[in-house]
C-alpha positions as CSV (number, residue, x, y, z in Angstrom):
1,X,19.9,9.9,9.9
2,X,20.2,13.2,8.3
3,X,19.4,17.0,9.1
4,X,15.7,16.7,7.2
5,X,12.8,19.2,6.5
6,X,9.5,17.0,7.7
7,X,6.4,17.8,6.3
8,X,2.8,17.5,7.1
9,X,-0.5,16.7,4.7
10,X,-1.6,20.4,5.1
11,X,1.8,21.7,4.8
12,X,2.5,20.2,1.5
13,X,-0.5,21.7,-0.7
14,X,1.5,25.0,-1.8
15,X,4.9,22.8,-2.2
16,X,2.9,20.3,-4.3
17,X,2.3,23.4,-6.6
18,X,5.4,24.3,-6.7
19,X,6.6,20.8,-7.7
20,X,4.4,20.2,-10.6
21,X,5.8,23.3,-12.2
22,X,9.3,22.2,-11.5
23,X,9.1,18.9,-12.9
24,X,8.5,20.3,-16.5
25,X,12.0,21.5,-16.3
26,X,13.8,18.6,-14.3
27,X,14.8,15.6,-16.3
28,X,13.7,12.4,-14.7
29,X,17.4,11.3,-15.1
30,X,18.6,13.9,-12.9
31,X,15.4,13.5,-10.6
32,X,16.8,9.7,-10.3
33,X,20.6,10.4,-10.0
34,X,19.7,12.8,-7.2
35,X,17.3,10.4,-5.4
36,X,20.2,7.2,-5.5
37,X,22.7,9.4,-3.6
38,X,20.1,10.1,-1.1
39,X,19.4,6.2,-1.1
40,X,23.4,5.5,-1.1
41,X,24.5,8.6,1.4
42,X,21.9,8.6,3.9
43,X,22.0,5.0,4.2
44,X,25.7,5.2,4.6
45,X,25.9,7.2,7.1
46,X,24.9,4.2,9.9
47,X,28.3,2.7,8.4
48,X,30.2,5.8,8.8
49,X,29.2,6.3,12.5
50,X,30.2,3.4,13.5
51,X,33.9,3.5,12.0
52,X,33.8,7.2,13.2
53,X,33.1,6.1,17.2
54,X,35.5,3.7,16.9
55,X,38.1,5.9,18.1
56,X,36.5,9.2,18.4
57,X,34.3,9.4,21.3
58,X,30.6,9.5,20.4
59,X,29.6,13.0,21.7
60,X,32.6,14.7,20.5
61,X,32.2,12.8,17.1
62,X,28.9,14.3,16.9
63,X,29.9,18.2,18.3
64,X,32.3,18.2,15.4
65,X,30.1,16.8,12.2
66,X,27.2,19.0,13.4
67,X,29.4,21.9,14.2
68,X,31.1,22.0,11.1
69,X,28.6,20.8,8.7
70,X,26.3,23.7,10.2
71,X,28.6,26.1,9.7
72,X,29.1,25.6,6.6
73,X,26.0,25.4,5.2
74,X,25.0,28.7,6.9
75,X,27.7,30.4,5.1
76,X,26.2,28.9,1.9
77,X,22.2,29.8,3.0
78,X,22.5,33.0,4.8
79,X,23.1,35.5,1.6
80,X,20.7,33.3,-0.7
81,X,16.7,33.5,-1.2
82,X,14.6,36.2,1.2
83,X,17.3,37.6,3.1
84,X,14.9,41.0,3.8
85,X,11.9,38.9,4.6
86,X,13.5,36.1,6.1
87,X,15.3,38.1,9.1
88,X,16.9,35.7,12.4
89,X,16.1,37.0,15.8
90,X,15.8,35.2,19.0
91,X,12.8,33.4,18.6
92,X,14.2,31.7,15.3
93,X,17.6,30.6,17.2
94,X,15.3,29.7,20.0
95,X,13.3,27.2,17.7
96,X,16.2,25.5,15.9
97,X,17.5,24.9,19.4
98,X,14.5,23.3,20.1
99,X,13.8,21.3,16.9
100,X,17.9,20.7,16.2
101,X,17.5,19.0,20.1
102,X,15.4,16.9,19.2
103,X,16.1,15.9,15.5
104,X,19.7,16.0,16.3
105,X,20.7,15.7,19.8
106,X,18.1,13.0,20.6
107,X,17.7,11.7,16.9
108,X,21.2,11.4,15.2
109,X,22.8,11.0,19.1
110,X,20.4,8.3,20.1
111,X,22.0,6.1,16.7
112,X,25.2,7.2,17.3
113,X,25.0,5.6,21.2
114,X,23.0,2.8,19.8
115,X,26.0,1.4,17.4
116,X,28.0,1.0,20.6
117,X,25.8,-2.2,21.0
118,X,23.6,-2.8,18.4
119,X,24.6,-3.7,15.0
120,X,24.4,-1.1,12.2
121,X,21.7,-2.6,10.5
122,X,19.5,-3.1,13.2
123,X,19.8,0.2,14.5
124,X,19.2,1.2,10.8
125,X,15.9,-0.8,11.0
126,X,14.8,0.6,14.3
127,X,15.4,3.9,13.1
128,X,12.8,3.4,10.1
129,X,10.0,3.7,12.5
130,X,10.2,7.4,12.9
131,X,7.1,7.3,10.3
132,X,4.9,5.7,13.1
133,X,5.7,7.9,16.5
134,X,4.9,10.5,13.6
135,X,1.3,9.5,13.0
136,X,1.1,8.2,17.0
137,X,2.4,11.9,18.0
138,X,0.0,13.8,15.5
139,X,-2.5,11.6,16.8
140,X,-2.2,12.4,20.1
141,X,-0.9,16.0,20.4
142,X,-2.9,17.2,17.8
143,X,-6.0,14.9,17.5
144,X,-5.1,14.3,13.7
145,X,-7.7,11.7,12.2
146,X,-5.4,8.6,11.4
147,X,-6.4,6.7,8.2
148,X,-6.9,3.1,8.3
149,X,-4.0,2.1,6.1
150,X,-1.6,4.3,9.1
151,X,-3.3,2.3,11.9
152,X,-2.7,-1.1,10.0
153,X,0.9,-0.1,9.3
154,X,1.6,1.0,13.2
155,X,-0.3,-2.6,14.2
156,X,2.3,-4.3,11.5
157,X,5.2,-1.9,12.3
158,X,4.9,-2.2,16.2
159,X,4.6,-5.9,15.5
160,X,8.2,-6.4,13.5
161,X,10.0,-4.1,16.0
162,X,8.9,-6.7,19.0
163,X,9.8,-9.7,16.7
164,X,12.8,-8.0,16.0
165,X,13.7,-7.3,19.7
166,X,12.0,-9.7,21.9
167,X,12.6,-12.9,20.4
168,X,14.3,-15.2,22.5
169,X,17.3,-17.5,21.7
170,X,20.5,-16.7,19.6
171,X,21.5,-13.7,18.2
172,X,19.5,-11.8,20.7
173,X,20.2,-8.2,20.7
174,X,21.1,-5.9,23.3
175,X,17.3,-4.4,25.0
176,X,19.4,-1.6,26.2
177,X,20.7,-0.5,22.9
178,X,17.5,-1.3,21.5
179,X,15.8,1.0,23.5
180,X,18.7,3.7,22.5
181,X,17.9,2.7,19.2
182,X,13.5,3.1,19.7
183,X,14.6,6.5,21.5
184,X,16.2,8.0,17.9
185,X,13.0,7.8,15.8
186,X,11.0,9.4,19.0
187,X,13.0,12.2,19.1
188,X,13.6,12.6,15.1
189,X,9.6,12.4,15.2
190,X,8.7,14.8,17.6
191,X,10.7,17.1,16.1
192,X,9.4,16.6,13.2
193,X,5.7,17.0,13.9
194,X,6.8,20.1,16.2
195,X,8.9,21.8,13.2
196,X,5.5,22.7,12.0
197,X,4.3,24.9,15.5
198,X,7.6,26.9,15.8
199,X,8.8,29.8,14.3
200,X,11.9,28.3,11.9
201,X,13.4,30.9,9.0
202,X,11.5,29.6,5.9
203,X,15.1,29.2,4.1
204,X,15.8,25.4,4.2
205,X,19.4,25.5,4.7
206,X,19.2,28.2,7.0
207,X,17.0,26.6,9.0
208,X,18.8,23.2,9.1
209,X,22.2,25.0,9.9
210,X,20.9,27.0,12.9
211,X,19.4,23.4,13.9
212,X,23.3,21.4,13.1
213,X,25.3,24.3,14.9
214,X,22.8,24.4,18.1
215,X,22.9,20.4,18.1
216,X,26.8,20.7,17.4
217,X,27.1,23.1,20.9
218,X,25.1,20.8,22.7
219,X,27.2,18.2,21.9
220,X,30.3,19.8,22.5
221,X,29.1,20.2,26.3
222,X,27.4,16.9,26.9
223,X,31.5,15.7,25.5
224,X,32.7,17.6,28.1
225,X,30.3,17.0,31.0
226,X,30.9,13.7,30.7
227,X,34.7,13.6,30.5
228,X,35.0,12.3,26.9
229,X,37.9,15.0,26.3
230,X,39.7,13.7,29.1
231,X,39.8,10.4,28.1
232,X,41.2,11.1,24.4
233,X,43.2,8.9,22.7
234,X,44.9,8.8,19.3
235,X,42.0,9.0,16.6
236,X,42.8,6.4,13.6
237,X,43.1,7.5,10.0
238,X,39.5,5.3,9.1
239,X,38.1,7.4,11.9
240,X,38.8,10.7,10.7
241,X,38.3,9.7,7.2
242,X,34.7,8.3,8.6
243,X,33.5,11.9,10.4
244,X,34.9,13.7,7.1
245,X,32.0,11.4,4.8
246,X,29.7,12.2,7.4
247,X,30.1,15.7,6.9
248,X,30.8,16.0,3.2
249,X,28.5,13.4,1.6
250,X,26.1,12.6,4.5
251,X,25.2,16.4,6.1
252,X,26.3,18.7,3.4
253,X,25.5,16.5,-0.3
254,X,22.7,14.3,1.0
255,X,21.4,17.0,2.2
256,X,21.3,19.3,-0.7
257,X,20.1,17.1,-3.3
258,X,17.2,16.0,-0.5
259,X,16.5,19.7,-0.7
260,X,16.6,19.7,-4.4
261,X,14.3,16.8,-4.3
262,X,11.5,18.6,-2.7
263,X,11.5,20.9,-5.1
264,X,11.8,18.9,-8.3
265,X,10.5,15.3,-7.8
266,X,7.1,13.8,-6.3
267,X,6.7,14.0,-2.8
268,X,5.7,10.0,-3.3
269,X,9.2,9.5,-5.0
270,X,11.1,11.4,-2.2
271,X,9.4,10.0,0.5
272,X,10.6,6.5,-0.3
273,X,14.1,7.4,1.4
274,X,12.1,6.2,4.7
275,X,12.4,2.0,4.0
276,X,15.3,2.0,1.2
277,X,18.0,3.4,3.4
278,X,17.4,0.7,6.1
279,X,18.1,-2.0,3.3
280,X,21.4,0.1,2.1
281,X,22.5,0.0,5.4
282,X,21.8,-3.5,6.0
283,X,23.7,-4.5,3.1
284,X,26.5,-2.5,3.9
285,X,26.7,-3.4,7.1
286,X,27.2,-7.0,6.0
287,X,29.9,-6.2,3.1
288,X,31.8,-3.8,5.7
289,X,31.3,-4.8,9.5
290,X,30.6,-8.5,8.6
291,X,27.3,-8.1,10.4
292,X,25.6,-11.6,10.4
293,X,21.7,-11.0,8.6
294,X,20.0,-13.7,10.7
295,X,16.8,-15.1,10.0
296,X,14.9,-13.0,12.1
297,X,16.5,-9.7,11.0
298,X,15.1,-10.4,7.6
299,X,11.7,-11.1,8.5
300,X,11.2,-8.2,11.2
301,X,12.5,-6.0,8.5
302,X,10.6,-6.7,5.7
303,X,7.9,-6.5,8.3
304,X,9.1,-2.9,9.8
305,X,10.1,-1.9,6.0
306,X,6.2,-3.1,4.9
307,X,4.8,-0.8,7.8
308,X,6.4,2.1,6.8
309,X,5.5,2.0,2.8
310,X,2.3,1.8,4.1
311,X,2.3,5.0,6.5
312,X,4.1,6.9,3.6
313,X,1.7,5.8,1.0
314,X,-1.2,6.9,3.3
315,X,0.3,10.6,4.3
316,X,1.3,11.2,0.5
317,X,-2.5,10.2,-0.4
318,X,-3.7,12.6,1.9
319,X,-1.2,15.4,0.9
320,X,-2.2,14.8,-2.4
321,X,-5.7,15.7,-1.6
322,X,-5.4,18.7,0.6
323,X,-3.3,19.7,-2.9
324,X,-6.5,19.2,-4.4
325,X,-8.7,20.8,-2.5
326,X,-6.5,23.8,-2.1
327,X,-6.3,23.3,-5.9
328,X,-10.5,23.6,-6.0
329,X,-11.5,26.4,-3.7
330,X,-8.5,28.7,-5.5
C-alpha cells in the first residue's frame, strides 16, 4: 500500500480536463509501461514487507522507509510547480500529519503488523477493500448518495471478506491479524475521503512527502515507545535489500509514475490498480513465500476482487458525469 492521492466524483471534473488534453501527447505505450510498474511495484511491496520485518522490527522498518522516502521526494517537489502560490505553514504540516496518520501510520502500519500472522496475499486481499469503507465513510460522514452498483458491490464485497475470514476448518486464518489486516483499508479510507476537507499543498509530491516524513516521525517514536530499539538484532542482507525496494521502487517510482498517471491516462485505466495488485501479490506470495492458495482464498477473492471493480466502475461513472456537467454549464 503506497503514499496515494485519492480522489472524489466532484474532485475529478477539472483533472478530467486536464487529462483529455494530456492524452493527445502521451503514447498509449508509455501510458501502459507506466501503469504495469504500478501493477508490478505496488503489488510488490506486500512481498517486500514481509522479507523487510523479518529481521527489522516492524515500526522501525516503517520510521526508516517513510522517513527517507519523504525526504527525498520533498527535496525533489519543494522547488518544482507553484512554489509562490503554493506556500507551507502550520496548517499544511498540521494536515499531512493528520492524513499521513491515517494513510500511513494506520494504513501501511496496520499491513505491515498484519504480515506478522497473516499471509501476504491475504492481507493483500483484505487490503483491496479500502474502495468500500470509502463509499461506507462518504456515506455516512457526508450523506453522499451511494449508487446501486456501490451498494451491490459492498453487499458482494462484505460477503467475500467473511467467507474469507470466518470459514471454519483448515487453513483458517489468524481473526487477530485479520482484523489488523480490516484495520489498514479503514484507516487508508478515511484518509482518503478526509484528504478532501483539509488544507494539503496542491503539489502532489509535496503533499505526499510532508504526509511520509510525519508518518516516518511517528513511527520512529511508536519504535521507541515500545522498546523495538532495544531489542535489535543483526538485520540480514535480504532485509535491508527488502526496505531499500520499498523505498526505491515502491514509495519513490511507484509513486511517480502513479502521479504521472493521473495526469496522462483515464482515471478508469488508473483506477484499476485497486483489484490487480491483490492478484500480483497473491502470485508472488506463492512463487516467493510458498504461501499455499487454498480453495477458499481463490473464491473470496475473486469475490472481494468482483466487489471492488464494481465500486470503481461506479465512482469513475459518476466522475465522468460531474466532468460533464461541469463540461455543460462552462
Amino acid at each position: 500500500m503506497a503514499a496515494a492521492r485519492k480522489f472524489a466524483p466532484a474532485d475529478v471534473a477539472g483533472m478530467l480536463r486536464r487529462q483529455a488534453r494530456a492524452r493527445v501527447a502521451a503514447p498509449a505505450a508509455r501510458i501502459w509501461l507506466a501503469l504495469g510498474t504500478v501493477y508490478l511495484l505496488w503489488g510488490s511491496t506486500y512481498l517486500g514487507i514481509k522479507f523487510s520485518i523479518a529481521t527489522i522490527p516492524p515500526l522501525l522498518m516503517g520510521s526508516v522507509r517513510f522517513l527517507v522516502a519523504g525526504a527525498i521526494l520533498y527535496v525533489i517537489g519543494i522547488r518544482a510547480g507553484d512554489v509562490r502560490g503554493d506556500r507551507l505553514g502550520a496548517r499544511q504540516w498540521l494536515a499531512a500529519l493528520v492524513i499521513g496518520s491515517a494513510l500511513l501510520v494506520g494504513g501501511n502500519g496496520g499491513v505491515i503488523l498484519a504480515e506478522q500472522y497473516v499471509p501476504t496475499g491475504v492481507v493483500a486481499l483484505l487490503v483491496a477493500t479500502a474502495p468500500l469503507w470509502m463509499a461506507i465513510i462518504d456515506r455516512v460522514a457526508f450523506g453522499r448518495r451511494l449508487p446501486v452498483l456501490v451498494i451491490v458491490g459492498l453487499v458482494i464485497g462484505f460477503g467475500g471478506v467473511a467467507f474469507l475470514i470466518g470459514s471454519p476448518g483448515s487453513g483458517r486464518i489468524s481473526l487477530f491479524g485479520a482484523a489488523l489486516a480490516l484495520a489498514a483499508p479503514l484507516c487508508w479510507a478515511s484518509g482518503s475521503v478526509f484528504t478532501r476537507h483539509v488544507q494539503l499543498p496542491a503539489r502532489p509530491l509535496v503533499a505526499s512527502s510532508m504526509e511520509m516524513l510525519c508518518a516516518g516521525v511517528i513511527f520512529a517514536v511508536a519504535s521507541i515507545a515500545t522498546g523495538e530499539l532495544g531489542r535489535l538484532h543483526p538485520f540480514s542482507t535480504t532485509s535491508i535489500v527488502a526496505l531499500g525496494y520499498l523505498i526505491v521502487f515502491g514509495s519513490l517510482i511507484g509513486f511517480s509514475a502513479y502521479v504521472w498517471l493521473l495526469r496522462s491516462a483515464p482515471l478508469s485505466l488508473v483506477s484499476t490498480y485497486a483489484y490487480v495488485n491483490p492478484v500480483v501479490a497473491v502470485i508472488l506470495g506463492t512463487i516467493f513465500l510458498s504461501e499455499r492458495i487454498s480453495p477458499r482464498t481463490l473464491i473470496a477473492g475473486g469475490i472481494i476482487i468482483a466487489a471492488v471493480a464494481l465500486i470503481v466502475v461506479a465512482r469513475n461513472r459518476a466522475a465522468a458525469a460531474t466532468a460533464a456537467q461541469s463540461r455543460a454549464a462552462g
